[in-house]
Biopython code that builds the backbone (N, CA, C, O; Angstrom):
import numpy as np
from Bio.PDB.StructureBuilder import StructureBuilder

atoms = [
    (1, "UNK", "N", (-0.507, -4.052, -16.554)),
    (1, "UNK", "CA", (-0.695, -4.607, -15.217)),
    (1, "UNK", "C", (0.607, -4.672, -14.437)),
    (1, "UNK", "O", (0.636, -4.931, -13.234)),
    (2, "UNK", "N", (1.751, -4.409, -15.222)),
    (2, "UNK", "CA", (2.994, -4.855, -14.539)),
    (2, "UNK", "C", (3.378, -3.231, -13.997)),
    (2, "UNK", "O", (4.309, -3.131, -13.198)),
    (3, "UNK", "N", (2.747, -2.136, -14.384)),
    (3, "UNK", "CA", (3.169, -0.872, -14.351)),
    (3, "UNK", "C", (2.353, -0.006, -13.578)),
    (3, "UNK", "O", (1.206, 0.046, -14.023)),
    (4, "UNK", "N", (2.580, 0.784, -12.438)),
    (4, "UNK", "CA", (2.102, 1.857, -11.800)),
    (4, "UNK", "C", (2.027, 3.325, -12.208)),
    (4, "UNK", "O", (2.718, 4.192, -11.672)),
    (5, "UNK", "N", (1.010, 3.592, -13.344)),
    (5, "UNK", "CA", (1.203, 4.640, -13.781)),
    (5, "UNK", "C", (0.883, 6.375, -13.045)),
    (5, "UNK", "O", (-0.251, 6.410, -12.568)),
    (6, "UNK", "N", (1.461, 7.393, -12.928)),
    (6, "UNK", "CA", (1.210, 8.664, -11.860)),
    (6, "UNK", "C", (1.571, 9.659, -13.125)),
    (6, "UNK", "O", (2.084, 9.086, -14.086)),
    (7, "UNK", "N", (1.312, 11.449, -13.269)),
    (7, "UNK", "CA", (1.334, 12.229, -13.239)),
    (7, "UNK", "C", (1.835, 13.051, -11.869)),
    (7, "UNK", "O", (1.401, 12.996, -10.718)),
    (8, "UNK", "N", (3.266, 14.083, -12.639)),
    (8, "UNK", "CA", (3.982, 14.477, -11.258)),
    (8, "UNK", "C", (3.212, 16.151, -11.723)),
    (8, "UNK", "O", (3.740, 16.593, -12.744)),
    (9, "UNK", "N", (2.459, 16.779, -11.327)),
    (9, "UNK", "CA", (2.073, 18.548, -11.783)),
    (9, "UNK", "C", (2.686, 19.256, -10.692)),
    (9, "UNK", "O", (2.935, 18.995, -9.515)),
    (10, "UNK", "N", (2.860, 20.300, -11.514)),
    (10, "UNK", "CA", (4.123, 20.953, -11.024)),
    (10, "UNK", "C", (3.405, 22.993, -11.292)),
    (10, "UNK", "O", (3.731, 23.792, -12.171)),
    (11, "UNK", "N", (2.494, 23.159, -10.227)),
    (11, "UNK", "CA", (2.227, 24.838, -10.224)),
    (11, "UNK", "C", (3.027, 25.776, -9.954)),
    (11, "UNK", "O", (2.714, 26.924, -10.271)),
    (12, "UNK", "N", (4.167, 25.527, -9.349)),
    (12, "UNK", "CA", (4.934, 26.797, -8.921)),
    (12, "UNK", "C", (6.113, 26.531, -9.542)),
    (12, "UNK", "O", (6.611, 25.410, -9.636)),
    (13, "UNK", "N", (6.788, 28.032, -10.175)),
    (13, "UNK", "CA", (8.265, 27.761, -10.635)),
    (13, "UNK", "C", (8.193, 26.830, -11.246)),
    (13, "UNK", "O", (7.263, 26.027, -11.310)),
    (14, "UNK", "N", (9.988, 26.836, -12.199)),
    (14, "UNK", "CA", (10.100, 26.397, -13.205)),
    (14, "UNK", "C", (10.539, 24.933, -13.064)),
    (14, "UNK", "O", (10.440, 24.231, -12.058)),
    (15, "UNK", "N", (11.204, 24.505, -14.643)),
    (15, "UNK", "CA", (10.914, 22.784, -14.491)),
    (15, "UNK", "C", (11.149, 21.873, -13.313)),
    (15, "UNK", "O", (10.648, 20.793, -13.001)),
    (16, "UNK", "N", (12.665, 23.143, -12.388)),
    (16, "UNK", "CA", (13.519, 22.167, -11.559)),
    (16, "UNK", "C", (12.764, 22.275, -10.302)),
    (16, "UNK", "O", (13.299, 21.852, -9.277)),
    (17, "UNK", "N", (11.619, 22.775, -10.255)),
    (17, "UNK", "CA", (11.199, 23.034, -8.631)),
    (17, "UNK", "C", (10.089, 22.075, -8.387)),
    (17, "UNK", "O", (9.285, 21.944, -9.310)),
    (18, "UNK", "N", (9.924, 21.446, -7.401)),
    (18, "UNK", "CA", (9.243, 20.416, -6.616)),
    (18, "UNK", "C", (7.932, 20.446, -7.162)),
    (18, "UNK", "O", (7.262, 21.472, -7.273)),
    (19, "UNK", "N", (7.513, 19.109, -7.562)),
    (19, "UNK", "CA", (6.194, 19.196, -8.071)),
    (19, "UNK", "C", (4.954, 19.155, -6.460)),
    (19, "UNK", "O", (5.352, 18.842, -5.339)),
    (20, "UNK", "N", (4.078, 19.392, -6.656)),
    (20, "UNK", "CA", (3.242, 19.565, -6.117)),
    (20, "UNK", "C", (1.910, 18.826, -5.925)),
    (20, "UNK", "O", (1.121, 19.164, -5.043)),
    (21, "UNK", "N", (1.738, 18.075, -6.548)),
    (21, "UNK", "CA", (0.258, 17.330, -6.501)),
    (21, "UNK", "C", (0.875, 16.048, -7.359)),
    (21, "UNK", "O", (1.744, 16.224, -8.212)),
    (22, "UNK", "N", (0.381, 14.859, -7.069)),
    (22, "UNK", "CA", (0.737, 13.526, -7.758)),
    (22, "UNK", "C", (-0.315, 13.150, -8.143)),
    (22, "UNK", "O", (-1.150, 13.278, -7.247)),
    (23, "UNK", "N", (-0.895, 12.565, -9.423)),
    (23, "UNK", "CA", (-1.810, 12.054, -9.577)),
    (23, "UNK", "C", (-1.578, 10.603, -9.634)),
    (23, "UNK", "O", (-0.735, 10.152, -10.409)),
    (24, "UNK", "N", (-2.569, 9.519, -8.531)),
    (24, "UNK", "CA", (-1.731, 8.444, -8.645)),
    (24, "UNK", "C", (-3.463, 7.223, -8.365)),
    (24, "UNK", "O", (-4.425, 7.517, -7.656)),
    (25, "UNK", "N", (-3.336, 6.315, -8.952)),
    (25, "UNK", "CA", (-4.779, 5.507, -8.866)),
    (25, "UNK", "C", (-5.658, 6.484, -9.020)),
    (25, "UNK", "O", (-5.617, 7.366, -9.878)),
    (26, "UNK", "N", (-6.738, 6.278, -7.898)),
    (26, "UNK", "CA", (-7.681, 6.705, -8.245)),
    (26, "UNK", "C", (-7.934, 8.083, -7.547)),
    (26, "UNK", "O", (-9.034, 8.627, -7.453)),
    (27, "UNK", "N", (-6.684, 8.584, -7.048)),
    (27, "UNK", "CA", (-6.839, 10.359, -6.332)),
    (27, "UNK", "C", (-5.675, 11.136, -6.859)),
    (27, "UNK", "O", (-4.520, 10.857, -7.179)),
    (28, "UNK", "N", (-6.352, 12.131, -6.832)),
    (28, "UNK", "CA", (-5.091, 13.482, -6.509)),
    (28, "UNK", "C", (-4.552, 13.806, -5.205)),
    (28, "UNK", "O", (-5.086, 14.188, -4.164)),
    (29, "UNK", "N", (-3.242, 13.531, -5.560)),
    (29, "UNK", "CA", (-2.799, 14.232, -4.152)),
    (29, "UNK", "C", (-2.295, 15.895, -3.854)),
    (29, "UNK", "O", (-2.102, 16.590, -4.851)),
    (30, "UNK", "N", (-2.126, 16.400, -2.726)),
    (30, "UNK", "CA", (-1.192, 17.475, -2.285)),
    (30, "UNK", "C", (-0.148, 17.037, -1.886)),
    (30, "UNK", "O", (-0.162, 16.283, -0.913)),
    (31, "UNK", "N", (0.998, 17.364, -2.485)),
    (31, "UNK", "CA", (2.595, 16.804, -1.886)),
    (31, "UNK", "C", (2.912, 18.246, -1.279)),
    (31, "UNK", "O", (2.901, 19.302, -1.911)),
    (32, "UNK", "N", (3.242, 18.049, 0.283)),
    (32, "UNK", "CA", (3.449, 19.302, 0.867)),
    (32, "UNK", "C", (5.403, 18.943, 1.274)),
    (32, "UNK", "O", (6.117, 17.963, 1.484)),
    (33, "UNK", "N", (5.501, 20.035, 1.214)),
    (33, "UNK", "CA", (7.142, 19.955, 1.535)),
    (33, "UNK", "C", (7.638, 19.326, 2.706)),
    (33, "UNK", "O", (8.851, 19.306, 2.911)),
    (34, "UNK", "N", (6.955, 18.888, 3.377)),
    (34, "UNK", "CA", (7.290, 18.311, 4.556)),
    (34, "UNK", "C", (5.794, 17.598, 4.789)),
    (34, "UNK", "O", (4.760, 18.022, 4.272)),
    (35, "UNK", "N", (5.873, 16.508, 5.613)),
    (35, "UNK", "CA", (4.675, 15.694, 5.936)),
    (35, "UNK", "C", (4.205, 14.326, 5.108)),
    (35, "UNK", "O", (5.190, 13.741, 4.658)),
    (36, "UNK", "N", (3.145, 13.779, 4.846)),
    (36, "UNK", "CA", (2.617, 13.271, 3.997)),
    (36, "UNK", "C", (1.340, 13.582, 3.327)),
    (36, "UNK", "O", (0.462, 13.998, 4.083)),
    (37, "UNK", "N", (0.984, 13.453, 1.844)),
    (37, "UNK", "CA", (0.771, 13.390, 0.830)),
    (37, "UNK", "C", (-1.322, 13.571, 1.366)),
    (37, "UNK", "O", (-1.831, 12.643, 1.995)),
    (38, "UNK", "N", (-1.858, 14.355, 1.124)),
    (38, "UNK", "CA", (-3.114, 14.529, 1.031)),
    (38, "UNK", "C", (-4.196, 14.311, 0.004)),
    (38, "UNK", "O", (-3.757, 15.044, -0.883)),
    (39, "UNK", "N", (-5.403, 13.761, -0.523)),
    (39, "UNK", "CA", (-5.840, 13.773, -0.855)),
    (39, "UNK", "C", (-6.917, 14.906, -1.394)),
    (39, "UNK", "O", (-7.545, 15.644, -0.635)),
    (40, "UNK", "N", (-7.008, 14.914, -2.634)),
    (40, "UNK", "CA", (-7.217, 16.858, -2.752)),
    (40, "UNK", "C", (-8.375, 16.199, -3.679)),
    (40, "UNK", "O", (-9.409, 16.559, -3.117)),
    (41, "UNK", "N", (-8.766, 15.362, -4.891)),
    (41, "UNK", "CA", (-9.780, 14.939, -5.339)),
    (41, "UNK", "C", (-9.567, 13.705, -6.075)),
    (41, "UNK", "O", (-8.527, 13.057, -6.186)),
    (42, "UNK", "N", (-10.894, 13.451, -6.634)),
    (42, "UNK", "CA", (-10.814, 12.232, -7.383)),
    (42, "UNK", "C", (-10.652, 12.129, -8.793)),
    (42, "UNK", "O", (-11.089, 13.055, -9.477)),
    (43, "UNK", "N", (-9.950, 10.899, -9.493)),
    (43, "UNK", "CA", (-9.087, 10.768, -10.580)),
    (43, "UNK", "C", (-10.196, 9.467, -11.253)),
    (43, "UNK", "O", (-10.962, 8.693, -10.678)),
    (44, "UNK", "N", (-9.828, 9.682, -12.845)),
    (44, "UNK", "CA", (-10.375, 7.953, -13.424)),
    (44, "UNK", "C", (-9.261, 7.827, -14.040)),
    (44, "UNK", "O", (-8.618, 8.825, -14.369)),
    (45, "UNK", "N", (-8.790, 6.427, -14.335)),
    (45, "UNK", "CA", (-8.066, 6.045, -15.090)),
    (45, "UNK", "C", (-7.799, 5.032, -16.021)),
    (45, "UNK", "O", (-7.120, 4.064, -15.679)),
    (46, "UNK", "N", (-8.308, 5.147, -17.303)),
    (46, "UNK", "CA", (-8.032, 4.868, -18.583)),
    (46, "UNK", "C", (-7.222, 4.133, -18.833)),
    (46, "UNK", "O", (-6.850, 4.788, -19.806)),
    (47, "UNK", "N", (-6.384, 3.078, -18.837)),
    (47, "UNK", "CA", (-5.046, 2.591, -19.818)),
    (47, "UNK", "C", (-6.013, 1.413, -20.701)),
    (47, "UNK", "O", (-6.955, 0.639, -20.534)),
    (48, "UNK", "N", (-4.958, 1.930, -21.846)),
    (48, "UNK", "CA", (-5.265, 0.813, -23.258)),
    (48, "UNK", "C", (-3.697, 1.021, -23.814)),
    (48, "UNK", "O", (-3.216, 2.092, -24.184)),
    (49, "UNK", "N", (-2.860, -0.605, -23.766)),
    (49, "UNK", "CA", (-1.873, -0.884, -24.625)),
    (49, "UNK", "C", (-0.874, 0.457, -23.821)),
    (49, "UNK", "O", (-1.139, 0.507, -22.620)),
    (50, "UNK", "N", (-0.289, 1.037, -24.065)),
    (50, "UNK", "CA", (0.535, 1.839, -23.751)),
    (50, "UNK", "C", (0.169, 3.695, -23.049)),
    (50, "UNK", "O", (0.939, 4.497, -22.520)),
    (51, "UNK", "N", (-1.325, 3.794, -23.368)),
    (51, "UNK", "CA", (-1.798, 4.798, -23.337)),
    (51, "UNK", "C", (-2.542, 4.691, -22.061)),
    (51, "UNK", "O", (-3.390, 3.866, -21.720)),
    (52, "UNK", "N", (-1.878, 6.035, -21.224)),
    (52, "UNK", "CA", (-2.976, 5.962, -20.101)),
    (52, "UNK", "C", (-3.323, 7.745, -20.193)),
    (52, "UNK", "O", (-2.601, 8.680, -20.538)),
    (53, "UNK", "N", (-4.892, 7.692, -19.671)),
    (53, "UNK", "CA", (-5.624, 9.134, -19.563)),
    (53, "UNK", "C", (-6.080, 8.808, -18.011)),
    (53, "UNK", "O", (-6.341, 7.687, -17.573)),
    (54, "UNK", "N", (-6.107, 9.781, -17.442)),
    (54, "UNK", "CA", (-6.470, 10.046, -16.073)),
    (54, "UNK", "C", (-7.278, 11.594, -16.662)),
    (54, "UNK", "O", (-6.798, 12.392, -17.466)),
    (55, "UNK", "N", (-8.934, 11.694, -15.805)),
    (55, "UNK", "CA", (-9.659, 12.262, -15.721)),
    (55, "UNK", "C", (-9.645, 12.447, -14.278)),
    (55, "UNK", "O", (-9.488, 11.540, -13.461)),
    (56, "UNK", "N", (-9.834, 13.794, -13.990)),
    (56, "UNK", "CA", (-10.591, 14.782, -12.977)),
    (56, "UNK", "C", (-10.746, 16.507, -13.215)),
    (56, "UNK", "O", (-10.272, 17.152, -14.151)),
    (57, "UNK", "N", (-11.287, 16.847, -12.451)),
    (57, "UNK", "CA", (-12.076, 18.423, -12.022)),
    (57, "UNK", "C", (-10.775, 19.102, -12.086)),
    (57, "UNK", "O", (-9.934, 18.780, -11.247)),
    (58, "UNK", "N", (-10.501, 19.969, -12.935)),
    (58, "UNK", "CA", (-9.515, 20.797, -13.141)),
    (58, "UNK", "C", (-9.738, 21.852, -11.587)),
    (58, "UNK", "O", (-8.783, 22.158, -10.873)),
    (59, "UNK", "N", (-10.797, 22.164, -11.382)),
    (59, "UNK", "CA", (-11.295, 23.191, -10.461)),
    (59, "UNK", "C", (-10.927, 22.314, -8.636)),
    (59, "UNK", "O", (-10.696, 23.060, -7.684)),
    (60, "UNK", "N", (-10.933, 21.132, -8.480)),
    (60, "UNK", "CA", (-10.489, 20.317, -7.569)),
    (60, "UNK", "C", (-9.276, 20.578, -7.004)),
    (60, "UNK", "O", (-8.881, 20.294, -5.873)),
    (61, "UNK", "N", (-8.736, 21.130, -7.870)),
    (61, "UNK", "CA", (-7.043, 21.159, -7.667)),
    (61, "UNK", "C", (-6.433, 22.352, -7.993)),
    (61, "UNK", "O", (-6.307, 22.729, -9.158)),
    (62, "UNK", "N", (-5.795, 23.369, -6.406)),
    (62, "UNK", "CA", (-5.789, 24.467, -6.145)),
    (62, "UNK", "C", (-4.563, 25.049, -7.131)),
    (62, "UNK", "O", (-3.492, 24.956, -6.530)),
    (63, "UNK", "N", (-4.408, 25.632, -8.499)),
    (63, "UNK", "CA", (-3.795, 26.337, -8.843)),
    (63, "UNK", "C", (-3.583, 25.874, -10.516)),
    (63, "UNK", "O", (-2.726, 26.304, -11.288)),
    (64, "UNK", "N", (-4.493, 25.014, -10.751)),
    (64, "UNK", "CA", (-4.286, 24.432, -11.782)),
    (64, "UNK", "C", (-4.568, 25.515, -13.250)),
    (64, "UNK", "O", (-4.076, 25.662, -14.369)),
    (65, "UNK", "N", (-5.597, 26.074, -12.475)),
    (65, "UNK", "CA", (-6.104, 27.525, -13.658)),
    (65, "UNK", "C", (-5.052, 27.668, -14.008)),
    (65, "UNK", "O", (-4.680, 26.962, -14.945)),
    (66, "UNK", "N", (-4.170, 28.579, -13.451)),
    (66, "UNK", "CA", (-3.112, 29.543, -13.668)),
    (66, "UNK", "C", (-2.349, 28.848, -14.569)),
    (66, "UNK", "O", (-2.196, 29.695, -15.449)),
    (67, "UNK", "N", (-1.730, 27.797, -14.956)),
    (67, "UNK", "CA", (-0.664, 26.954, -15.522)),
    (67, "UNK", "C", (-0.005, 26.139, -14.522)),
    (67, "UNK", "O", (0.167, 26.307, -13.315)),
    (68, "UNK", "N", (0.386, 25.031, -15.485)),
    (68, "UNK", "CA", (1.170, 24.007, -14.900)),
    (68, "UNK", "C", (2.141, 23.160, -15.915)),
    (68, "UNK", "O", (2.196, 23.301, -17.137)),
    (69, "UNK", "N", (2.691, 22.492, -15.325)),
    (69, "UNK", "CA", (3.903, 21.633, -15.470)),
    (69, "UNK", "C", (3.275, 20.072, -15.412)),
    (69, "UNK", "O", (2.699, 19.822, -14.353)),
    (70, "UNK", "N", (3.302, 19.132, -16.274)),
    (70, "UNK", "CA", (3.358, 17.908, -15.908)),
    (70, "UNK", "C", (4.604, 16.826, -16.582)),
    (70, "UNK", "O", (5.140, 16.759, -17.688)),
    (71, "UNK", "N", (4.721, 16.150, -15.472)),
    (71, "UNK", "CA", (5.489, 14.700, -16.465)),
    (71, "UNK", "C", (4.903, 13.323, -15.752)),
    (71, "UNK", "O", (4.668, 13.219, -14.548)),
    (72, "UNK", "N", (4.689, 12.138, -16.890)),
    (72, "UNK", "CA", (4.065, 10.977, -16.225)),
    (72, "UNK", "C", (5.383, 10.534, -15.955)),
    (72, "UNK", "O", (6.434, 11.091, -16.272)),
    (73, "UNK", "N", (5.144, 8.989, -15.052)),
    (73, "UNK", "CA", (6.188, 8.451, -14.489)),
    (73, "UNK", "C", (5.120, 7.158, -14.183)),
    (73, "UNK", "O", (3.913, 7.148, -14.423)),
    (74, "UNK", "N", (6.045, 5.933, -13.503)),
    (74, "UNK", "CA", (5.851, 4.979, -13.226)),
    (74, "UNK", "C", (6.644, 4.254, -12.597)),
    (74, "UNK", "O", (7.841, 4.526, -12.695)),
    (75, "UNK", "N", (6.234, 3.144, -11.784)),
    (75, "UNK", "CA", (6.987, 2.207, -11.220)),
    (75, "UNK", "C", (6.690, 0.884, -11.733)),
    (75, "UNK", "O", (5.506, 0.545, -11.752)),
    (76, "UNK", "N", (7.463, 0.189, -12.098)),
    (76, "UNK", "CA", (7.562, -0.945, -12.722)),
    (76, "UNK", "C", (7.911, -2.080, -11.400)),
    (76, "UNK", "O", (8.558, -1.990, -10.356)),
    (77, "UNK", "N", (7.165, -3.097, -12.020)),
    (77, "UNK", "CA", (7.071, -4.227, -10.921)),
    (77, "UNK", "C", (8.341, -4.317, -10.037)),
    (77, "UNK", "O", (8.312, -4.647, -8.851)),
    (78, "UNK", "N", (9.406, -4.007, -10.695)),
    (78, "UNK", "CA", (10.844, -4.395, -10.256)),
    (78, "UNK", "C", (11.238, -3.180, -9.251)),
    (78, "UNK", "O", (12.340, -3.212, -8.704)),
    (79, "UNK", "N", (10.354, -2.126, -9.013)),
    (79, "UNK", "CA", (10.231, -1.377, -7.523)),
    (79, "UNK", "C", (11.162, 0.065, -8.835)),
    (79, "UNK", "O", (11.410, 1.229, -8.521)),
    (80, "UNK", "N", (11.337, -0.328, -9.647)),
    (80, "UNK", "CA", (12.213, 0.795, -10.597)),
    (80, "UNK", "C", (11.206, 2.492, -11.221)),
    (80, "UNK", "O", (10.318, 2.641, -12.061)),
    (81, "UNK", "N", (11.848, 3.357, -10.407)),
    (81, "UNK", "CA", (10.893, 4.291, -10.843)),
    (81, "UNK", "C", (11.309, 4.700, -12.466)),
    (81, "UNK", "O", (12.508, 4.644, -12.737)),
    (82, "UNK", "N", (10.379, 5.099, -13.517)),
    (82, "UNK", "CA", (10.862, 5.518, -14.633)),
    (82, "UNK", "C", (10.092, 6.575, -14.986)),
    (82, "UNK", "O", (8.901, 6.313, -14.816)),
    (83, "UNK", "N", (10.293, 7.686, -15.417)),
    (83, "UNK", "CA", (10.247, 9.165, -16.256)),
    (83, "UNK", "C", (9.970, 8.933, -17.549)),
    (83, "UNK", "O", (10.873, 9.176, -18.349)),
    (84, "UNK", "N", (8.865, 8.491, -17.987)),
    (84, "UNK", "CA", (7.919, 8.382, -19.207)),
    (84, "UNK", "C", (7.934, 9.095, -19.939)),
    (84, "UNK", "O", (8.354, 8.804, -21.058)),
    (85, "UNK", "N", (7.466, 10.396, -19.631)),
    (85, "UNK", "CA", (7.160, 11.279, -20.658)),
    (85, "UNK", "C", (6.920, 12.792, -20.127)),
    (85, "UNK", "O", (6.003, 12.961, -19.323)),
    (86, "UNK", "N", (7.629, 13.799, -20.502)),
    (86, "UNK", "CA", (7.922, 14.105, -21.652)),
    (86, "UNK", "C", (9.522, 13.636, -21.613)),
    (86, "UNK", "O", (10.175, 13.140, -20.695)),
    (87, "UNK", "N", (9.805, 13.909, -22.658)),
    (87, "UNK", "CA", (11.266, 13.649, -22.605)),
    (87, "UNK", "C", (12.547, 13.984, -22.172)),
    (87, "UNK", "O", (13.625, 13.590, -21.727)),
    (88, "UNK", "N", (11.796, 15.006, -22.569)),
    (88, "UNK", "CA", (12.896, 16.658, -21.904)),
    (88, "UNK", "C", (12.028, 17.019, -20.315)),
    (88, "UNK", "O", (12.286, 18.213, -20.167)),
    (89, "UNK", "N", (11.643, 16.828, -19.778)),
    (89, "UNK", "CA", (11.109, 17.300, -18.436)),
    (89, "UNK", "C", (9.821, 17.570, -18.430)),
    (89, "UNK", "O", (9.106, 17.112, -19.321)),
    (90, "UNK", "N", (9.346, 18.303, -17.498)),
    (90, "UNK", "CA", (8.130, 18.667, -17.852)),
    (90, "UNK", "C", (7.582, 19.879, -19.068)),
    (90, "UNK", "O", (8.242, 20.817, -19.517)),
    (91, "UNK", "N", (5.896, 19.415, -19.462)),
    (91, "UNK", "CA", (5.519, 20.164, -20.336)),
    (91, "UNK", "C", (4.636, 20.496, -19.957)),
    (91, "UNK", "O", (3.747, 19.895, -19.354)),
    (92, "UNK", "N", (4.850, 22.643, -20.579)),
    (92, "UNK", "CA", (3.810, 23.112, -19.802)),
    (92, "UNK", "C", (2.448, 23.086, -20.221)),
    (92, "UNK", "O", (2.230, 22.970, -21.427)),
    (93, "UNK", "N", (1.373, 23.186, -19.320)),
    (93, "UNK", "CA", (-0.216, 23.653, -19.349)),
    (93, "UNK", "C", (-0.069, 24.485, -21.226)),
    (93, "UNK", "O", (0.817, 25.235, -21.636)),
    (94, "UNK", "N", (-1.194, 24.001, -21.906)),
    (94, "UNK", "CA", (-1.449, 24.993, -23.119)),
    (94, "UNK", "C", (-1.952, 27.166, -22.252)),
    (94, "UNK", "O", (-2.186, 28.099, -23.021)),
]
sb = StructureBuilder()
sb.init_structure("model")
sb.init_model(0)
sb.init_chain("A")
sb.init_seg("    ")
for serial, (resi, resn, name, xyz) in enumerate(atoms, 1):
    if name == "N":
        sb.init_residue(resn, " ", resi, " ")
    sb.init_atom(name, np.array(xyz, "f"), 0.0, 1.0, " ", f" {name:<3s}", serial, name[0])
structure = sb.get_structure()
């Protein structure tokens, strides 16, 4: 409850290039390089104890087929953003 948990996915280029879609509550967003943040579909979200799963439509979200990049993150009550997981940066799509 003290923690804001998100997914940063990342379709284009490699680890260091701008992620692209945020998964954050209960939507997916489009993070466009300029502007603000769009709503692209809908998310569920799961946490138990330390573990959070976020569900949605792989097909919702334009490029996800091809491969991707994710890393979770969070903001903690204290406004502090933190880089969860993976450790090393992002990890790609199987």
């Amino acid at each position: 409850t003290r923690e804001r948990p998100s997914i940063l996915i990342n379709t284009r280029g490699g680890r260091r290039s701008d992620y692209e879609f945020i998964v954050f509550g209960s939507t997916v967003f489009r993070v466009p390089r300029k502007g603000q943040p769009v709503a692209v579909a809908s998310t569920t979200l799961v946490a138990k104890k330390r573990t959070w799963r976020y569900r949605f439509d792989i097909d919702d979200v334009p490029g996800l087929g091809a491969g991707y990049g994710w890393a979770a993150a969070t903001q903690k009550q204290s406004g502090r953003f933190a880089d969860v997981a993976p450790d090393n940066g992002y990890a790609t799509s199987p």
